[in-house]
C-alpha positions, 0 to 999 in steps of 0.5 A, a space after each residue: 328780554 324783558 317782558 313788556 306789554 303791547 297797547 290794545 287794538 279795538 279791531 284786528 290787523 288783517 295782513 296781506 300775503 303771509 304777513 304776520 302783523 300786530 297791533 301796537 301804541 293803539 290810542 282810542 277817544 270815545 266822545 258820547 251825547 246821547 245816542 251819538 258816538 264818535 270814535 277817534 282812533 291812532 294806531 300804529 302797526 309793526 311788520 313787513 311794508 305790505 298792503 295790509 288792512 283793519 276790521 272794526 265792528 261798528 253799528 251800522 253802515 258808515 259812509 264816506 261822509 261819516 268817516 274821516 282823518 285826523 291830526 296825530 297832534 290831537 292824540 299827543 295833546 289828549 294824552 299829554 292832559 290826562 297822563 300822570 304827573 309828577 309835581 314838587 312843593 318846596 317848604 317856604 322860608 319859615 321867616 319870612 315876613 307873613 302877609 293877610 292874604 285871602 285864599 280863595 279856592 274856584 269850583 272846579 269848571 267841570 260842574 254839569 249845568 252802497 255798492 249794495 253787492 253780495 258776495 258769490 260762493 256762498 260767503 253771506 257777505 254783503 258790500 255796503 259801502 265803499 270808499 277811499 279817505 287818505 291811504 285808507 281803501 274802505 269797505 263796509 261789510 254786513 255778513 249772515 255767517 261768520 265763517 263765510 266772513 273769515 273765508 270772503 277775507 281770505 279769499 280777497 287776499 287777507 291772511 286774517 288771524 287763525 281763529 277769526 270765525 269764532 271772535 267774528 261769530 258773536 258779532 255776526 249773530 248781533 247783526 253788527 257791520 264790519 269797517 274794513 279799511 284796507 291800506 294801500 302802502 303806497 301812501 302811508 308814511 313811515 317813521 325814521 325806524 321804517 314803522 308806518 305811522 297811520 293817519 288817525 281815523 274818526 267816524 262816527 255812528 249813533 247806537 243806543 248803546 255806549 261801547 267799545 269793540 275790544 275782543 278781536 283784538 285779542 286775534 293780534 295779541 302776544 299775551 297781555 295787552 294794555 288799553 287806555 281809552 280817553 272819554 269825553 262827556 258833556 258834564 259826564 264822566 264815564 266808567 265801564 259797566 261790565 267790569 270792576 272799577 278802580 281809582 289809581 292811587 293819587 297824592 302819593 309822596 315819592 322819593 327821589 329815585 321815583 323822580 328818576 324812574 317814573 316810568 317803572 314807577 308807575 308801572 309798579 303802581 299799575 300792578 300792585 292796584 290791579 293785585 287788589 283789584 282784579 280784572 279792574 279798569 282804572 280811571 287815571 284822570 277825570 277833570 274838565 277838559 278845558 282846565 287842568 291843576 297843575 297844568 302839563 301843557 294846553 288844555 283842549 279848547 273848541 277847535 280840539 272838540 271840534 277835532 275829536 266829534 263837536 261838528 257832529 254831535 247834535 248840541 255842537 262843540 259848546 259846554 263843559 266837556 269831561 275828560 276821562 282816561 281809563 287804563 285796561 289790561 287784560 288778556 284772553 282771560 280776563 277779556 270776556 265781552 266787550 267793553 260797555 261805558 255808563 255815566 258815573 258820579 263825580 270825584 276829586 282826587 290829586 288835589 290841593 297842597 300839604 299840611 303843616 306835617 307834609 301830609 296831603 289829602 285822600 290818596 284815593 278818589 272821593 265822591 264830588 257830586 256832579 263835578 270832577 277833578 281827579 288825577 294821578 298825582 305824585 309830589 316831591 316835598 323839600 323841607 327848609 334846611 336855610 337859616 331861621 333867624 326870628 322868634 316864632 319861625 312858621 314851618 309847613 308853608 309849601 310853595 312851587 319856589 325852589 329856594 336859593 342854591 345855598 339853603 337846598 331844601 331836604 326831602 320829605 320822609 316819602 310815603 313810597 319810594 322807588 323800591 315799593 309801596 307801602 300798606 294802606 295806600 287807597 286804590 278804590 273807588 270812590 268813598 275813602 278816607 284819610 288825612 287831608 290838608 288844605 284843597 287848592 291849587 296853590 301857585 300852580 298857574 298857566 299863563 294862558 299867554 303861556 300855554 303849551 309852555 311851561 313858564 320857568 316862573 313857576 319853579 315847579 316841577 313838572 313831568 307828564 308821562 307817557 306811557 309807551 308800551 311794547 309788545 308781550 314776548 
């Protein structure tokens, strides 16, 4: 079987009996204002349909009004958004008849304007808190020592992870609380192939540090483990402070195979960008979160933010909110601390429409000042083949329309193809330069009449990826 690699979990699987369960298609969104943040968290887990439970380090004591459950549809959106997109431009008829139109180009939207109970035997464990919230049984740990942690869990009928009293040391000694929320399987759902689909969960916690627990994951994993975490900032995008950073590589012409296998395709960009950067956390998409260009479906409006933490974040759900997806894969090499965010400065990127020759602007990110609009964005370029009938035809005009089944129109010379990419692609940060053409979205508009809809006026193609990834064997 090929290898393949699993999505990281911010906490651990703690099974019960002799389950032996891993974490799996783990999605997180991170919203931050000020001290404030609420973490948003879809996992999934595979194994035995036994009682089983998660620990996630967390600040402080949460109570049963701090935490929540949420709609898988939020995460399907959120995911949808930001995904890389795969977009095609049609050569337009070089004859046709040439109208004075004023192109006018909007600045992107995103500009910032107790139970209280000790443990007997010795465990230095301490009960602050505990509740019910769907099929979640909670309880809120403080601990004095990491192996007594260990031994409380395993003594309250946990087969927690071999190793788990050295991962827990560090947090123990930080004083950091443990968010236990044990399953009951009584009332959890399963999906058509018998894997339990847990409810998402929401709570949040105000820390002067922006964070996200990673490392015990690290107790569930087979090898190497792919995380992506999704960012919403008040007119702020956000990159990890403690690791490298890295752009993905954007504005990339593909060749058709790359249409076919899009997914492989990415994969391979995933690669060779981390071989030049290693240990890197990737920004795949950093733009408003209520606008896209082009559009894969609906953008997140006020309910959503509302959704993933605006009712608890002290200005409220109001504002331009930046959202950012950052891609990590790591393993217990790479992984040495947790990861720790910072705002960073805006970029652009994955923008605007070919030039005369086919070629489109920096296949990396560039400096923006305080707006954002970047994402992974990779284009098919069909050349006009049809008839030119007139004296001075205009070649190089690019639109979303296919023409007429009897002029196919014949693909642009790829900068890659399926097979490889080429040298001098750009998967740095911010700051270079290449050939640019013309910034705009072109004809790529969403009817907000329309939205979650692709409209078939458009002519365009457009394939958002998900990315789902499978465990390491």
């Amino acid at each position: 079987m090929t290898p393949t690699r699993a999505r990281a979990f911010c906490g651990f699987y703690v099974a019960g009996a002799d389950s032996s369960l891993y974490s799996d298609a783990s999605m997180v969104v991170l919203m931050r204002e000020g001290q404030r943040t609420v973490l948003s968290m879809q996992n999934a887990y595979s194994g035995p349909p036994s009682d089983f439970a998660m620990v996630v380090p967390v600040p402080e004591v949460l109570h049963e009004e701090d935490v929540r459950t949420l709609p898988r549809e939020i995460f399907q959106k959120v995911d949808r958004l930001s995904a890389p997109r795969l977009v095609e431009y049609w050569e337009e008829d070089p004859c046709r008849p040439q109208y004075d139109y004023a192109l006018t180009e909007a600045m992107p939207t995103s500009a910032a304007v107790a139970d209280g109970e000790a443990g007997g035997g010795g465990y230095q464990v301490r009960v602050e808190a505990r509740f019910s919230v769907a099929e979640y049984d909670v309880v809120v740990l403080s601990a004095g020592d990491s192996n007594g942690l260990e031994r409380w869990l395993h003594d309250e009928g946990y087969n927690i992870p071999a190793g788990a009293a050295r991962v827990l040391r560090p947090y123990v000694e930080g004083g950091t609380k443990f968010f236990v929320a044990k399953v009951d399987v009584q009332r959890v759902q399963f999906d058509a192939n018998g894997r339990a689909v847990l409810s998402p969960l929401r709570f949040h916690f105000d820390d002067p540090h922006f964070q996200l627990p990673v490392r015990l994951g690290l107790l569930n994993s087979q090898g190497e483990q792919d995380l992506i975490v999704h960012t919403l900032g008040l007119g702020t995008r956000y990159e990890v402070a403690n690791y490298p950073n890295a752009t993905i590589p954007t504005n990339i012409v593909v060749d058709q195979q790359v249409r076919e296998h899009f997914g492989p395709f990415y994969e391979r960009l995933i690669e060779e960008t981390l071989q030049q950067h290693p240990g890197a956390v990737l920004t795949e998409y950093a733009w408003s979160a209520s606008s896209c260009d082009p559009c894969p479906g609906p953008t997140l409006d006020g309910s959503d933010i509302m959704t993933l933490g605006g009712d608890v974040i002290p200005s409220g759900a109001g504002g331009d909110w930046v959202l950012t997806r950052l891609h990590f894969r790591y393993d217990e090499q790479i992984l040495g601390e947790d990861l720790v965010f910072r705002p960073a400065q805006g970029i652009r990127g994955g923008n605007g429409i070919p030039d005369a020759d086919g070629r489109l602007e920096e296949s990396g990110a560039i400096p923006s000042g305080n707006w954002n609009s970047f994402q992974g964005r990779y284009v098919q370029l069909h050349r006009w083949e049809g008839p030119m009938d007139c004296q001075n035809p205009e070649r190089g005009q690019w639109g979303y329309n296919s023409p007429p089944v009897s002029a196919p129109g014949r693909l642009q010379d790829p900068t890659v193809s399926a097979s490889g990419l080429p040298e001098g692609i750009s998967t740095g940060g911010v700051g270079s330069e290449g050939p640019r053409g013309s910034r705009g979205c072109g004809r790529c508009v969403v009817d907000p009449q329309e939205r979650g809809v692709l409209p078939t006026a458009l002519g365009a193609l457009l394939l958002g990826l998900a990315l789902m990834r499978r465990r390491r064997h």
